[in-house]
DSSP file (Angstrom, degrees, kcal/mol; ACC not computed):
  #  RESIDUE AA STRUCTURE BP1 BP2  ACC     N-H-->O    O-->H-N    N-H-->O    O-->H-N    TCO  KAPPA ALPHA  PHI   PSI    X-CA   Y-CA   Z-CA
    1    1 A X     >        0   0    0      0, 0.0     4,-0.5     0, 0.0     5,-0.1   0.000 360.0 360.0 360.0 -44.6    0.0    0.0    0.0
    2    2 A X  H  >  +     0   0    0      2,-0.2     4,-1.8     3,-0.1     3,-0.2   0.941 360.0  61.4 -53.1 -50.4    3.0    2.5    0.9
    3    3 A X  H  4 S+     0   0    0      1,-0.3     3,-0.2     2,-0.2     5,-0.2   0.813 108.7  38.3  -7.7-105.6    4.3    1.4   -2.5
    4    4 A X  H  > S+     0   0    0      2,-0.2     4,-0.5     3,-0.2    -1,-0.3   0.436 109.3  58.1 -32.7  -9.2    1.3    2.8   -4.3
    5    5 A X  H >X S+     0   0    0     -4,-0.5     3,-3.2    -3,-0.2     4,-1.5   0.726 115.2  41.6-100.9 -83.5    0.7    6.0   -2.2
    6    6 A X  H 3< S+     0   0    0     -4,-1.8    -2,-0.2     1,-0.3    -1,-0.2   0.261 112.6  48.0 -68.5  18.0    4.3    7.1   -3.2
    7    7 A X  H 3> S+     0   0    0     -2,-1.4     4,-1.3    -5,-0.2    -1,-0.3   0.469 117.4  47.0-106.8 -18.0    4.4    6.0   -6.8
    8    8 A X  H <X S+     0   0    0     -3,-3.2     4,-2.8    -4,-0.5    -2,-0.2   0.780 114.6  44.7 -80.2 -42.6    1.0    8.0   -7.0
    9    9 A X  H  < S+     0   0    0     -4,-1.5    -3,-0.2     1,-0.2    -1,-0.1   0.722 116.1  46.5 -79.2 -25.8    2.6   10.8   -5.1
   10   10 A X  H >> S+     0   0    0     -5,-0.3     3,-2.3     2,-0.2     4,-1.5   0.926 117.4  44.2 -71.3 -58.7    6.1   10.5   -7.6
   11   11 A X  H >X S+     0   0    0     -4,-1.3     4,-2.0     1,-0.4     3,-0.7   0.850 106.8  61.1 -85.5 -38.2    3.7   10.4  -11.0
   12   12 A X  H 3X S+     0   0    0     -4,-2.8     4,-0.8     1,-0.2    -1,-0.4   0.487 111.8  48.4 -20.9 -32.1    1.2   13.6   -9.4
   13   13 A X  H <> S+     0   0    0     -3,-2.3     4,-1.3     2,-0.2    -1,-0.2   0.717  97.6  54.1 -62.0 -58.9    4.6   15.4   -9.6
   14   14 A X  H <X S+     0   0    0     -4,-1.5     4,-2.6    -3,-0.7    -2,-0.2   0.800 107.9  65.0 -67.5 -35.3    5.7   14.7  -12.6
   15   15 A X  H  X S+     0   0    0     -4,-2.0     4,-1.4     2,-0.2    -2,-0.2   0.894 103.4  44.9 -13.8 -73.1    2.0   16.2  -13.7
   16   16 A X  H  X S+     0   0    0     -4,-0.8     4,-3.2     2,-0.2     5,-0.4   0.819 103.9  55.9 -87.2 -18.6    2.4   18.9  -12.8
   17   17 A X  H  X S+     0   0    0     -4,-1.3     4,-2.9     2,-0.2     5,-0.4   0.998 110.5  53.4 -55.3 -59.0    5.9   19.7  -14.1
   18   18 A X  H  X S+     0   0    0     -4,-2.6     4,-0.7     2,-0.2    -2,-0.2   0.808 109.2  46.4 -58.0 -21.6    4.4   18.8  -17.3
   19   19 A X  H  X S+     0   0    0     -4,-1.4     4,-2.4    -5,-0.1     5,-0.3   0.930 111.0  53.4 -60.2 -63.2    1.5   21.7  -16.4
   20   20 A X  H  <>S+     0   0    0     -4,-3.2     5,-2.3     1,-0.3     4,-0.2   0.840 115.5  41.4 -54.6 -46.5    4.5   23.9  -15.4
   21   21 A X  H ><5S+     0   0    0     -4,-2.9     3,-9.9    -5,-0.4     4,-0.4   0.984 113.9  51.0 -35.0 -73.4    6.0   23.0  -19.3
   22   22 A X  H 3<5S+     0   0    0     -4,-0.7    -2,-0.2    -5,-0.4    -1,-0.2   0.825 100.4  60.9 -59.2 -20.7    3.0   23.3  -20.9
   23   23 A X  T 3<5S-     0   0    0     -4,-2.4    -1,-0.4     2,-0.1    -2,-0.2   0.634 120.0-101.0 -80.6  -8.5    2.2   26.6  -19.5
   24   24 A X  T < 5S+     0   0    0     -3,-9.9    -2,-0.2    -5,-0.3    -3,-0.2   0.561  92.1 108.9  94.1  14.1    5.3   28.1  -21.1
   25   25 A X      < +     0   0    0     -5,-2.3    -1,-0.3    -4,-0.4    -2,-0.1  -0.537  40.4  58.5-108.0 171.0    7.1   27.8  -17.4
   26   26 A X    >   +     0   0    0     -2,-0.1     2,-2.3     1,-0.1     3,-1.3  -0.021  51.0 135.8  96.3 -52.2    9.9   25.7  -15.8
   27   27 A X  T 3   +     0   0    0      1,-0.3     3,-0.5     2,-0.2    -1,-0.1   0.409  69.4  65.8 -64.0  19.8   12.7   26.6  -18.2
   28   28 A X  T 3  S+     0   0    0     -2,-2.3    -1,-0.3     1,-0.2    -2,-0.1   0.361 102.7  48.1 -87.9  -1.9   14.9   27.0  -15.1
   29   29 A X  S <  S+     0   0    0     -3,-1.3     2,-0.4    -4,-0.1    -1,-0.2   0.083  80.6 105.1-145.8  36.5   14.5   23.5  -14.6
   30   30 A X  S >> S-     0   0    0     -3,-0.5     4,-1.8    -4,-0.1     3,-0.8  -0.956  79.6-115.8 -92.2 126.4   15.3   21.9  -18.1
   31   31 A X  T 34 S+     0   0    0     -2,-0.4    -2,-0.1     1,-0.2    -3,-0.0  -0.427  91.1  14.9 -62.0 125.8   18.5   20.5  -17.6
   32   32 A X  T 34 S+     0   0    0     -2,-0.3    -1,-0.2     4,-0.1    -3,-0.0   0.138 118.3  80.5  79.9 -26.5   21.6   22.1  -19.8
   33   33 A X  T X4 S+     0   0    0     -3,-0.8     3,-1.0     2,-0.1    -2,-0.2   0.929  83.5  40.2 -23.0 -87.4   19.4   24.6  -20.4
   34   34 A X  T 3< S+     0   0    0     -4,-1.8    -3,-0.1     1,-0.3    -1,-0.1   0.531 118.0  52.1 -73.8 -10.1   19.2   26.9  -17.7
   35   35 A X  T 3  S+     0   0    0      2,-0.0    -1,-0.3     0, 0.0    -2,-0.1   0.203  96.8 116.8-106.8  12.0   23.6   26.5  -17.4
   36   36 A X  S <  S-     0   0    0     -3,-1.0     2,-0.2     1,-0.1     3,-0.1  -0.560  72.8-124.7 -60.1 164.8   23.3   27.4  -21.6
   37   37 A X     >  -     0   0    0      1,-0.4     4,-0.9    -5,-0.0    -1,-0.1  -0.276  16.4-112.1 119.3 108.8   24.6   30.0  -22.6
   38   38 A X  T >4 S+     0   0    0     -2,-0.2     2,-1.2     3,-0.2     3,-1.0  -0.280 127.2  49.9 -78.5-150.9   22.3   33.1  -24.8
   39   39 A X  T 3> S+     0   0    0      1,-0.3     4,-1.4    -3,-0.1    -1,-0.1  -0.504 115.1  37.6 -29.6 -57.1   24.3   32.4  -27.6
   40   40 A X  H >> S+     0   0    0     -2,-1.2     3,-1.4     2,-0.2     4,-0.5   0.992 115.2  57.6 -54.7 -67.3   23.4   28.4  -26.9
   41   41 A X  H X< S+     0   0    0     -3,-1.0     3,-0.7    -4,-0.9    -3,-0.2   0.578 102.7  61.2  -6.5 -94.7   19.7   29.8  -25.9
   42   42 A X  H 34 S+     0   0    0      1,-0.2    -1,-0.2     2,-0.1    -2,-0.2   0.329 100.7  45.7 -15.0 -51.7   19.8   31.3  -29.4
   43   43 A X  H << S+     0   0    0     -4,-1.4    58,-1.3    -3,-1.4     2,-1.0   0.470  97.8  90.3 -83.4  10.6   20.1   28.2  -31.2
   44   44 A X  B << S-A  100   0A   0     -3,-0.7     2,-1.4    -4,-0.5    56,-0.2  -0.716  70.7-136.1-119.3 100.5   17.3   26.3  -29.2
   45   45 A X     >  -     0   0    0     54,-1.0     4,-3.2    -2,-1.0     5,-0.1  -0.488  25.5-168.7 -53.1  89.6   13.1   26.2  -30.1
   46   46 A X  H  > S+     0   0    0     -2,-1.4     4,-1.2     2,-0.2    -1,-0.2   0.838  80.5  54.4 -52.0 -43.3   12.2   26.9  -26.5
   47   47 A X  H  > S+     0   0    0      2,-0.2     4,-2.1     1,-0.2    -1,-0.2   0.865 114.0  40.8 -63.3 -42.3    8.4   26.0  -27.3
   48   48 A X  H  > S+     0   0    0      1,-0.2     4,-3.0     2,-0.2     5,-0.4   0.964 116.8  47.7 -67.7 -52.9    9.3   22.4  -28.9
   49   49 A X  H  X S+     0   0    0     -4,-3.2     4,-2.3     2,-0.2    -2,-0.2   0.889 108.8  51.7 -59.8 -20.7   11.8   21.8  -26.3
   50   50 A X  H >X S+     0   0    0     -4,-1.2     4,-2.1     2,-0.2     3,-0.8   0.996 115.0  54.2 -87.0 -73.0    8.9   22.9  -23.4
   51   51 A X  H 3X S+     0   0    0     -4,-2.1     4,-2.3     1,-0.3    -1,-0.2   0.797 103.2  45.8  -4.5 -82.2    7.0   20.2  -25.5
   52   52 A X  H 3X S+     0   0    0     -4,-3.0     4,-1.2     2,-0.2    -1,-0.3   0.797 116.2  50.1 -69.2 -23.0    9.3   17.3  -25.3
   53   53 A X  H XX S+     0   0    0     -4,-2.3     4,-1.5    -3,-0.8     3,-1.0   0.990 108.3  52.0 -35.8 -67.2    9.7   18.0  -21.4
   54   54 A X  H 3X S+     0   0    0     -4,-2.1     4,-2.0     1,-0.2    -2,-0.2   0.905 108.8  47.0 -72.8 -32.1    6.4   18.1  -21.0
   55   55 A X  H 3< S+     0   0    0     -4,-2.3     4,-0.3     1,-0.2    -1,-0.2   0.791 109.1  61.4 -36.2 -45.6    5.7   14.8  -22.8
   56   56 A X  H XX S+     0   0    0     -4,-1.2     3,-1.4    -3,-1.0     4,-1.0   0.918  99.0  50.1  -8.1 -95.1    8.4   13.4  -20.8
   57   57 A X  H 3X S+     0   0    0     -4,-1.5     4,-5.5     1,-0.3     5,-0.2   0.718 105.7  57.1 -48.6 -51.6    6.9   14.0  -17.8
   58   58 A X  H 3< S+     0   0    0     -4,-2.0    -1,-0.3    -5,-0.3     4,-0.2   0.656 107.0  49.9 -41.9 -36.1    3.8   12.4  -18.9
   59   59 A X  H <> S+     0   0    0     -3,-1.4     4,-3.3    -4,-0.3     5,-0.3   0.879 111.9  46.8 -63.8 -57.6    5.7    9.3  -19.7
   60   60 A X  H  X S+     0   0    0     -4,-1.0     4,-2.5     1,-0.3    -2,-0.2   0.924 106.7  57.4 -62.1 -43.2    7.4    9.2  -16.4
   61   61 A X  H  X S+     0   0    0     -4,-5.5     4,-0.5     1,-0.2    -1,-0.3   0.706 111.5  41.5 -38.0 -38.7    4.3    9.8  -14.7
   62   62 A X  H >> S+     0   0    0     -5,-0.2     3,-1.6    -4,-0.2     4,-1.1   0.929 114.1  53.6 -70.8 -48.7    2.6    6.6  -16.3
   63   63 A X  H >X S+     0   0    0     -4,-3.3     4,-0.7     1,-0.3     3,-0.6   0.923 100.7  62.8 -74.6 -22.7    5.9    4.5  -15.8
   64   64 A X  H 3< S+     0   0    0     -4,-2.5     4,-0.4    -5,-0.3    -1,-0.3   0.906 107.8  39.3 -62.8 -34.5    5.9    5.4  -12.0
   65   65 A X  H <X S+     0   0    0     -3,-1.6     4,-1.4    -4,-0.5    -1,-0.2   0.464  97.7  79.1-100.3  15.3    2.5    3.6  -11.2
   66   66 A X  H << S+     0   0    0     -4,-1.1     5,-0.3    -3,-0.6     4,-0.2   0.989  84.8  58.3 -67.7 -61.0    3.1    0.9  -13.4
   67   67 A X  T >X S+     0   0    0     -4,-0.7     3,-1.3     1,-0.2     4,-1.0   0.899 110.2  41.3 -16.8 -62.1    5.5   -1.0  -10.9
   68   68 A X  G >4 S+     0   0    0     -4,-0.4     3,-1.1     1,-0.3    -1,-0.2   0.977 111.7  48.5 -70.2 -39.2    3.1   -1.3   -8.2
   69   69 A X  G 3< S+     0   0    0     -4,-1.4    -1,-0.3     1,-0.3    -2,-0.2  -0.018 112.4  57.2 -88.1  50.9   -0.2   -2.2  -10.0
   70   70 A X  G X4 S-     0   0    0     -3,-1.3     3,-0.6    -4,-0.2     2,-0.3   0.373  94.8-174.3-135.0 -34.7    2.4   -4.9  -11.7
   71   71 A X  T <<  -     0   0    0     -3,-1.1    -2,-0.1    -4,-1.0    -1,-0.0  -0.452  55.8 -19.2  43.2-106.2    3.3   -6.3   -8.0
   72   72 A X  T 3  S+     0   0    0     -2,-0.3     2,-4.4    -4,-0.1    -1,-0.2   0.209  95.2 120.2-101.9  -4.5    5.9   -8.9   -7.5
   73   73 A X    <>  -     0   0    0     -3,-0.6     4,-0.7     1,-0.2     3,-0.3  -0.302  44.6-169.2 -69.4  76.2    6.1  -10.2  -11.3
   74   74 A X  H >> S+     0   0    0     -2,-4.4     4,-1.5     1,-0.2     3,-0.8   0.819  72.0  55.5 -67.8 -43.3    9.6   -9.3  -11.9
   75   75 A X  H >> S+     0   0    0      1,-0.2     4,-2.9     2,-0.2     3,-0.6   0.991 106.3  48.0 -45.2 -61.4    9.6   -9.9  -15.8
   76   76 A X  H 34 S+     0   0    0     -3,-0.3    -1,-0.2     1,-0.2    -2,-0.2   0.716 117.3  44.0 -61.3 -13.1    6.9   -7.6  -16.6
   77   77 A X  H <X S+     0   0    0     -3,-0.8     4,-1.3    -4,-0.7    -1,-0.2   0.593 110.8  52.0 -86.3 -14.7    8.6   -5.0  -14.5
   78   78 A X  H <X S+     0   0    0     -4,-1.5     4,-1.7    -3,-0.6    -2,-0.2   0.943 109.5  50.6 -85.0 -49.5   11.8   -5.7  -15.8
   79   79 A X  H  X S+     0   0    0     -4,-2.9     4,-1.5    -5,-0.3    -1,-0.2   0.629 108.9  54.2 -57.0 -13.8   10.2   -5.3  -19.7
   80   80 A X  H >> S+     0   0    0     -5,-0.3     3,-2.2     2,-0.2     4,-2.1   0.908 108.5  51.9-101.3 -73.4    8.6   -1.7  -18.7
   81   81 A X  H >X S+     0   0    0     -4,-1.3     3,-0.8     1,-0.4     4,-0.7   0.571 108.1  45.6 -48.1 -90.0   11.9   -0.6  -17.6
   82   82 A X  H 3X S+     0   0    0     -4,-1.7     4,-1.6     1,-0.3    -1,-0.4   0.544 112.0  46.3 -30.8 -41.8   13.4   -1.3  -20.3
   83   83 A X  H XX>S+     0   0    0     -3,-2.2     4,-3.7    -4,-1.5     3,-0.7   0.955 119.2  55.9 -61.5 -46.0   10.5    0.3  -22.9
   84   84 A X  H XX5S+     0   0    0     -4,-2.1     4,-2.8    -3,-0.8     3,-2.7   0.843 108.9  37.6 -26.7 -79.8   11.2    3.2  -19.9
   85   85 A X  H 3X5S+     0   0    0     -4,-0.7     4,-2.3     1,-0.3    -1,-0.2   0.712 119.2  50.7 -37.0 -39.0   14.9    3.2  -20.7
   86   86 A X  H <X5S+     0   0    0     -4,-1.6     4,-2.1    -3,-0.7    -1,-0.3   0.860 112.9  52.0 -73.0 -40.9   13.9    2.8  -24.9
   87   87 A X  H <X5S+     0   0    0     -4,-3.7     4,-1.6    -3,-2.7    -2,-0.2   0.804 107.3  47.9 -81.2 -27.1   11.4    5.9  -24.2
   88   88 A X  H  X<S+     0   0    0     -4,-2.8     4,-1.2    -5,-0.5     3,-0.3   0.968 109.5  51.7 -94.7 -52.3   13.8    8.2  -22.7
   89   89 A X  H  X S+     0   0    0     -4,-2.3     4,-1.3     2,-0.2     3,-0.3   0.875 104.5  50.7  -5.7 -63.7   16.4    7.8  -25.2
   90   90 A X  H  X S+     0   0    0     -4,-2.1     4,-3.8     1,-0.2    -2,-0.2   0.848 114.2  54.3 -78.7 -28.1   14.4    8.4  -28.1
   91   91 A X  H  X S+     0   0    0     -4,-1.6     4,-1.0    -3,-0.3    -1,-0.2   0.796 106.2  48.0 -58.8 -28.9   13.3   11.8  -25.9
   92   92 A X  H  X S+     0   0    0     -4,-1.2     4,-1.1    -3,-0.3    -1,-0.2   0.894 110.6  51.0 -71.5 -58.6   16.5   12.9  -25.3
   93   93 A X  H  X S+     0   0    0     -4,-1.3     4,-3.8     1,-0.2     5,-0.4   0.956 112.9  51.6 -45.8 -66.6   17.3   12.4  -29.3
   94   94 A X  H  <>S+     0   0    0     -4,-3.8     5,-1.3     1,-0.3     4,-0.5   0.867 109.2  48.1 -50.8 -34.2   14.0   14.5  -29.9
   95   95 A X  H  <5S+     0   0    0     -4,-1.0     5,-0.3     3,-0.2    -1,-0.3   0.718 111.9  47.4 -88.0 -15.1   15.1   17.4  -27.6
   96   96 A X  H  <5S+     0   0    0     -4,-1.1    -2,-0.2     3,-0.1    -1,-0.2   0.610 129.1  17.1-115.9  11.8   18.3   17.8  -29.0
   97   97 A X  T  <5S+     0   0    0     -4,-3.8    -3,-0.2    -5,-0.2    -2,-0.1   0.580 126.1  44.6-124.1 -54.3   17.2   17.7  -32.9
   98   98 A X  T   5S+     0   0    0     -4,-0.5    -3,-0.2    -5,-0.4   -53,-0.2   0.954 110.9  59.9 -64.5 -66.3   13.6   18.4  -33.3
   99   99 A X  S   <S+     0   0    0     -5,-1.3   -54,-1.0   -51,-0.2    -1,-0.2   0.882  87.9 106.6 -34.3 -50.2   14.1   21.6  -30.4
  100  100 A X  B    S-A   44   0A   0     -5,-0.3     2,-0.3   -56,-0.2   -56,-0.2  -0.175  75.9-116.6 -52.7 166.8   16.9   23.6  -32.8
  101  101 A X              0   0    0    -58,-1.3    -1,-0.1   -59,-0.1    -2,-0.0  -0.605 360.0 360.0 -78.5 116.9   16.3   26.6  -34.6
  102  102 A X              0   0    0     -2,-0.3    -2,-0.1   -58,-0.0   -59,-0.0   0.221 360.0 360.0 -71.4 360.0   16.7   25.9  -38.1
């Protein structure tokens, strides 16, 4: 039960960081970001990167209550980590091509 109340409490978090995105807020707390640079700034589609955050977040938020309502089954937890691991990669890729300035 503790599980779930603090995977609930993690993914409720990650929510709202992805409000805080989506609202056009937060860019102190995109990483590599906020230590850029304005020149670096320059080169960077703040609204698509704000995007792929907030998408992010959304992701994590799902993969945080999966564990619990998963229980003990260690393969099937072991297979969402990995799609985790798969999904945050390919985010990462996306924020640092689709976000430039062209």
């Amino acid at each position: 039960m503790i599980v779930m109340i603090v995977s609930i409490v993690f993914a409720v978090m990650f929510l709202v960081l992805a409000v805080i995105f989506l609202m056009g807020k937060g860019d102190m707390l995109i990483a590599g970001y906020n230590t850029a640079s304005e020149e670096e700034r320059k080169t960077i589609d703040i609204k698509r990167l704000r995007i792929v955050m907030a998408v992010l977040m959304v992701v994590t938020a799902v993969f945080c209550t999966i564990p619990p309502l998963l229980g003990n089954d260690k393969n099937s937890i072991l297979v969402a980590t990995a799609i985790f691991v798969v999904i945050t990669i390919v985010g990462v890729i996306i924020a640092n091509t689709w976000a430039k300035k062209k």
